[in-house]
C-alpha positions as CSV (number, residue, x, y, z in Angstrom):
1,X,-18.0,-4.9,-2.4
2,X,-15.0,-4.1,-4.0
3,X,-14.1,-0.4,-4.5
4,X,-13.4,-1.6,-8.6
5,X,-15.9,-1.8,-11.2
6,X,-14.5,-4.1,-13.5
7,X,-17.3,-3.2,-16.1
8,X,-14.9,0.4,-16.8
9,X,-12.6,-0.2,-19.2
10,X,-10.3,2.7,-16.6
11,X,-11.2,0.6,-13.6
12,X,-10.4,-3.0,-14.9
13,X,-7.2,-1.8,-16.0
14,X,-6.3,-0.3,-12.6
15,X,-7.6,-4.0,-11.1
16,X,-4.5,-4.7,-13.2
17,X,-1.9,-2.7,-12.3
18,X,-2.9,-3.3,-8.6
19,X,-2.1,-7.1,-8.9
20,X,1.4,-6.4,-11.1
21,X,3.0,-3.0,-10.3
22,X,5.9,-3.1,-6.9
23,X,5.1,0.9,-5.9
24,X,2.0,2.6,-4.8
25,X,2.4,6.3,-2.9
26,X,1.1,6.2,0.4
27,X,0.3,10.1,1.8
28,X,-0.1,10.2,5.9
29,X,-0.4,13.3,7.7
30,X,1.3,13.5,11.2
31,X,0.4,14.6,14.5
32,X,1.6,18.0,13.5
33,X,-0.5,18.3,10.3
34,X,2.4,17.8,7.6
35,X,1.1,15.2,4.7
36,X,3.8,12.9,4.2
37,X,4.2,10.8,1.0
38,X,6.0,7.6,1.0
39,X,6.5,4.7,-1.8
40,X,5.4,1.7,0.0
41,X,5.4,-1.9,-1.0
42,X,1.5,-3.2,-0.9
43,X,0.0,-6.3,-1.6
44,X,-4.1,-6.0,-3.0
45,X,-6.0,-8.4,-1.7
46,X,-9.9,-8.5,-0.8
47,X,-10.4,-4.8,-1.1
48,X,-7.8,-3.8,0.9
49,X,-3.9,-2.5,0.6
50,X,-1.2,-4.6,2.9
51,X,1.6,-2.7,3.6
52,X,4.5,-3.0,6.3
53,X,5.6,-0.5,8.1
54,X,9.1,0.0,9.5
55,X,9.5,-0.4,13.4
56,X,10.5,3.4,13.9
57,X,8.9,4.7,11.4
58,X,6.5,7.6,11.0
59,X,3.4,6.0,9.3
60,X,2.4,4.4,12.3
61,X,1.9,7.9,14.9
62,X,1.1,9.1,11.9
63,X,-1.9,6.8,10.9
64,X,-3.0,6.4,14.8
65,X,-3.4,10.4,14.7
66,X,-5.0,10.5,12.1
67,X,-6.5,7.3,9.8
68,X,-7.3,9.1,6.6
69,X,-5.1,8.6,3.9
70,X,-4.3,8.9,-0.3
71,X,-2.5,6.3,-1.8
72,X,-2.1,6.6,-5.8
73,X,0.0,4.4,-8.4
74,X,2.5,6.5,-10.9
75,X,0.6,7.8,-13.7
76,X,1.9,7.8,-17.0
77,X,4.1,11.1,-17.1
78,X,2.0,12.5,-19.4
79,X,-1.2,13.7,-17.4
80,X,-2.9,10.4,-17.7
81,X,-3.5,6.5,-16.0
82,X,-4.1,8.1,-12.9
83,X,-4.9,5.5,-10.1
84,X,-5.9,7.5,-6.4
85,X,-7.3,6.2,-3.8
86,X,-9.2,7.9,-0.4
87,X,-9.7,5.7,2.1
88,X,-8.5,4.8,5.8
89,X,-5.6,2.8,7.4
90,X,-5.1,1.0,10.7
91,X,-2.2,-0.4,12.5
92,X,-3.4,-3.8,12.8
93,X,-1.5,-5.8,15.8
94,X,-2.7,-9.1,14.9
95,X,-1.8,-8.9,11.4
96,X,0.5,-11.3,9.8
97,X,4.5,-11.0,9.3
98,X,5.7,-10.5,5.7
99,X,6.9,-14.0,5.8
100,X,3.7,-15.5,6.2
101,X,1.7,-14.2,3.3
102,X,2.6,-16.3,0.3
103,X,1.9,-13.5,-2.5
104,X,3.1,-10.8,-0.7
105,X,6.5,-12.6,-0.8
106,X,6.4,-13.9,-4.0
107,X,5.9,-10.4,-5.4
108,X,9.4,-9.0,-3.3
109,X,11.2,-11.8,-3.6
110,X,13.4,-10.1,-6.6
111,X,13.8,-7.1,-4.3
112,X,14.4,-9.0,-1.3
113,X,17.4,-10.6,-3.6
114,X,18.3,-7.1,-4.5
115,X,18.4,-5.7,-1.1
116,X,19.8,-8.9,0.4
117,X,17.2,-9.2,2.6
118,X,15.2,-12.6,3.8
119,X,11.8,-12.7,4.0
120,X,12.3,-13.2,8.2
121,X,14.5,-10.9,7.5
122,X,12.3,-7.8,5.6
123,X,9.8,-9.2,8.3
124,X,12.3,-8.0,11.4
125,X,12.3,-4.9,9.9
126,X,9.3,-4.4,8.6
127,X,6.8,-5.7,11.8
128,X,3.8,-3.1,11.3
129,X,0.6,-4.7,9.5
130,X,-0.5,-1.2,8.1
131,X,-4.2,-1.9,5.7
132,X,-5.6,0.2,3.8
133,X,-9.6,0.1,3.1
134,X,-10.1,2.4,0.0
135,X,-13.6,5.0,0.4
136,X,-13.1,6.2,-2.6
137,X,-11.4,5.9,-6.2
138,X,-10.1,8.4,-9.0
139,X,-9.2,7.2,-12.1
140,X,-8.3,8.9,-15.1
């Protein structure tokens, strides 16, 4: 059951901007209790956010101390075309590389380009499976 009800006009459009849009704010809070917001690259795909973490990086103790997170698309500037989600995250070991998952590289290809990264190569880099399973939605 997806999280979506395509039957709002609000929510459809969302469905939208999930498939199309590069950015989505991811909002962690580490081991010491500071919330942490981070633009992260995401692919949507059955329900759930994909999104790679960096090998150091801080999402992962992050999300192992504590798997509740917000992740929200940029609204409009003006007050409005709010997309936030609730939900939880996992490191997930098994998960595949960056390389392997078609659609996630056909949507970074232009920014692999612009970074002159490879997809082996943003893989490398980028080896944490992070998903995201979304609880809840607000949309406005």
């Amino acid at each position: 059951m997806s999280i979506l009800d395509p039957g709002k006009p609000k929510h459809a459009a969302a469905g939208k901007r999930l498939e199309s849009e590069p950015i989505a704010w991811l909002t962690t809070v580490s081991p010491a209790g500071q919330p942490q917001s981070t633009p992260v690259w995401f692919l949507w795909a059955d329900g759930e956010f994909l999104i790679y973490g960096a090998a150091g990086g801080p999402k992962n103790a992050s999300i192992q101390a504590n798997p509740r997170v917000s992740l929200h698309l940029e609204g409009n500037g003006q007050g409005s075309d709010n997309v936030i989600f609730e939900g939880e995250a996992r490191i997930d070991p098994a998960g595949p590389r960056a390389e392997d998952v078609p659609p996630y590289v056909v949507k970074y290809q232009p920014f692999f380009d612009r970074y002159g990264w490879t997809a082996a190569g943003f893989s490398d880099d980028y080896p944490h499976v992070i998903r995201v399973t979304p609880t809840r939605a607000r949309i406005w």
